[in-house]
Each structure stands twice: as structure tokens, then as C-alpha cells.
N, C-alpha and C positions, 0 to 999 in steps of 0.2 A: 365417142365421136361427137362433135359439137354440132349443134342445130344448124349452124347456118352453114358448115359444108353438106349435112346432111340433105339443106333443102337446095342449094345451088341455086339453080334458075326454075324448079320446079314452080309453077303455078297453083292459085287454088285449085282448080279443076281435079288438075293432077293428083295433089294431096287429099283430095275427096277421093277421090278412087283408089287410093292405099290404105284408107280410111275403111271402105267398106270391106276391103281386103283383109283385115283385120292388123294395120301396120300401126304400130305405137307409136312410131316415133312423130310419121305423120298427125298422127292425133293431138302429139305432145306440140309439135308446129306451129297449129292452127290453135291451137288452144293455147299457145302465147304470144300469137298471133293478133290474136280477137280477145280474151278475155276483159282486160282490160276496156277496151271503145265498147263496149257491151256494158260495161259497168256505169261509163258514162252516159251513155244513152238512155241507160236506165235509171239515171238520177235525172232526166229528164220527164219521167213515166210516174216519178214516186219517188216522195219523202222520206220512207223508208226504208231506212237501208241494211235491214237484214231480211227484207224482200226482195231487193236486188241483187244481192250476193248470194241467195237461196234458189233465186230464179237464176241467175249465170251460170250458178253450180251445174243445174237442173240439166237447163239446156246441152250441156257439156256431156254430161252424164248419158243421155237420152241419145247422143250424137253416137257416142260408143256402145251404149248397150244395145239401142237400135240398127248399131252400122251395117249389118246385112241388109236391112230393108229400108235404106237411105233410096232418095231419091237417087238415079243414076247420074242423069244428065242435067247438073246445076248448071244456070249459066252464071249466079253469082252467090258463095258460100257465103261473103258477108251478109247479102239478103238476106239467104236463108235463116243465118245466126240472130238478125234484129227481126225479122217477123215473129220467129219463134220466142225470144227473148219479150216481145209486146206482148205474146198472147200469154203468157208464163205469170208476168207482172199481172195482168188484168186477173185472172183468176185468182190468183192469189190475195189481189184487195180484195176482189170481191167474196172470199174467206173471210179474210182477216182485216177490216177497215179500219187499221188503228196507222195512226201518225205518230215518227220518233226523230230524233235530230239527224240530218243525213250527216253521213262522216264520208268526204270525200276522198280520195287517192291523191296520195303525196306525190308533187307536182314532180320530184323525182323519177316517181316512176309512172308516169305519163308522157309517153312520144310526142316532141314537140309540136309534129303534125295532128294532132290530136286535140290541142287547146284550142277553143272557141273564143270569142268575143266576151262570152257572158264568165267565165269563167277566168281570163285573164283581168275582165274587169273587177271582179270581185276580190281578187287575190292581192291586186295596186291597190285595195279601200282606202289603204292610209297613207295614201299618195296626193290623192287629192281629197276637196270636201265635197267634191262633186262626184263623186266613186259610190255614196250612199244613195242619191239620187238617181243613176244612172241603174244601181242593182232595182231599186224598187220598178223603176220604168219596164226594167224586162221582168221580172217578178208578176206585174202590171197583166203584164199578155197574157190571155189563155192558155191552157199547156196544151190543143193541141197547136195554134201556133205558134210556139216556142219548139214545139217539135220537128213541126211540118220546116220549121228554120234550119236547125240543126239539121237535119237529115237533109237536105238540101246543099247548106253551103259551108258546111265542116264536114257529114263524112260522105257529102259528092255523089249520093242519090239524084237519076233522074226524076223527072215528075209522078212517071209511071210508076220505078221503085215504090217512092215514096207512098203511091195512091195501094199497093200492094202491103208493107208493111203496115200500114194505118186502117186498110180494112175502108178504102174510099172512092170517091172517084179522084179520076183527074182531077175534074173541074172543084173539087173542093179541095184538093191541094193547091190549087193555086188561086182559089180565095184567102184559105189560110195564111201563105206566105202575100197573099196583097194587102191583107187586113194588117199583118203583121209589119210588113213594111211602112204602108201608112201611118202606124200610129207613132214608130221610129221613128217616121224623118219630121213628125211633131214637135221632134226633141232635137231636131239634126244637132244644134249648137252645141247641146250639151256633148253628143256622142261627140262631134268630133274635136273639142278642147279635152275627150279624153282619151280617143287616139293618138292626137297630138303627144300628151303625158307618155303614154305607153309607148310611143316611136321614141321620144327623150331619155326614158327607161332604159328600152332593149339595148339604147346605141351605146351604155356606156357597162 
């Protein structure tokens, strides 16, 4: 039976509750579901990427062997999969504080809804001469506002969300994303002759 009759119109909710039921298939779902935008998120967390890939395992893993004493009533699985995925990463530097080259996921197999700003910008480098300038600018930001970014306006976390998986309050998520937007629109010219590019790009 293929996945996507298997899941129909079921929701995550739903598929958590088959999950604790001990159903594979839904396991197998969600878990190709999310693996992936977890990998990504977490090349936001860390350079590292056989920490990230160890930490996605992790959570994955934890999800099934702990499925009986899952929480019942998620209101959002994805939540739960990036709180769990932060806190997974942090202990694990805090292990092991070594730096490696991240190797990220081919653009293939990453859902087009899925690509962010900083990421299709890096990918055009050799499109323009201004594609190197533009990666340093956000390279520039802090990683949690690069974070507090991302979880916001590519994977569509509220404020709140956001203040829950980062372990914050509100009010300092939306420091972070003002600090982060300010220092952006310092550069607006540059970002947007390479929007511009990338809209020239996609259209042909």
C-alpha cells in the first residue's frame, strides 16, 4: 500500500494517535513527513552535520521506542519534532564541541516549500557577484536570529511556537526577529537586486 493512500486526509493529530497505538505505517508517514525540514532546521542549530543527522535519527527513534508514553493530546507534531530536535542538538555540542563541514541535502530532495531565502541564495552564488556578499550578511546574524527567522517565515511558527521551541519568551522572539530584520533592510539594495536575479531565474 502506498503512503499517500495510506494517509488520505488523515492529519498529524491523527497519525500521533496510531503512533502511540503502535501503527508503523503511520510512524513511517511522519517520519517522511518531517525528517527532512528537521535536518534543515538543524543546520541552522549546528555546523555539524553528523550531529544533526544523529540528533534527527535520535528524535525519531525516541518517538517509537517511547510511543506508548507520548504525549496524548499534541496540538502540533511539527512542534513537538523541532523542540525535541533543539534540545537533542544542544546536548549533543555540549558533548562534543567540535566543528565539521556541513553537507547539506540535495536540492532534489527537498520540498520546494521548504527552501528559504538563505538557502536559495547560496545555491544562485554563481549567478551573481553579489550572491557572496549577501551569504556573508546573513552568515553576519546571530544564529539565534537566524533562527528565531527561519522558524517564523519558512516553517510558519507563531511567536509563541517559536518562544516554546527556543526555550524563551515572546518578547525575546520578537527582539530577535527585529534585530534581525533591521540589520537586513541595511542591505535592502543588495537583497533585493538579488531577488530580482532569483525571480529572472525561477521564470525561465
Amino acid at each position: 500500500m502506498k503512503l499517500d493512500t495510506f494517509t488520505g486526509d488523515k492529519t498529524d493529530q491523527q497519525l500521533w494517535q496510531e503512533i502511540r497505538a503502535g501503527d508503523e505505517q503511520a510512524f513511517t508517514v511522519i517520519f517522511e513527513k518531517y525528517h527532512r525540514t528537521l535536518y534543515n532546521y538543524g543546520s541552522k542549530l549546528s555546523t555539524n552535520s553528523a550531529i544533526i543527522e544523529d540528533a534527527v535519527q535520535d528524535v525519531f527513534i525516541d518517538v517509537w521506542r517511547l510511543r506508548g508514553t507520548l504525549t496524548e493530546n499534541v496540538t502540533s507534531v511539527k512542534f513537538y519534532l523541532y523542540r525535541a530536535l533543539r534540545r537533542r542538538i544542544h546536548l549533543a555540542q555540549d558533548r562534543f564541541p567540535i566543528t565539521q563541514e556541513l553537507t547539506l541535502l540535495d536540492d532534489e530532495d527537498t520540498p520546494a516549500n521548504l527552501a528559504d531565502s538563505e538557502s536559495i541564495l547560496i545555491d544562485l552564488e554563481s549567478s551573481s557577484i553579489r550572491a557572496k556578499r549577501v551569504r556573508e550578511m546573513l552568515a553576519n546574524l546571530p544564529e539565534r536570529q537566524i533562527e528565531a527567522l527561519t522558524l517564523r517565515y519558512f516553517d510558519d511558527f507563531s511567536i509563541e511556537e517559536i518562544a516554546g521551541i527556543m526555550g524563551v519568551s515572546d518578547k525575546s522572539v520578537r527582539n530577535f526577529i527585529y534585530k534581525a530584520l533591521t540589520s537586513l533592510r541595511q542591505n535592502r539594495q543588495i537583497l533585493i537586486i538579488s531577488s530580482l536575479i532569483i525571480c529572472m531565474l525561477l521564470a525561465f
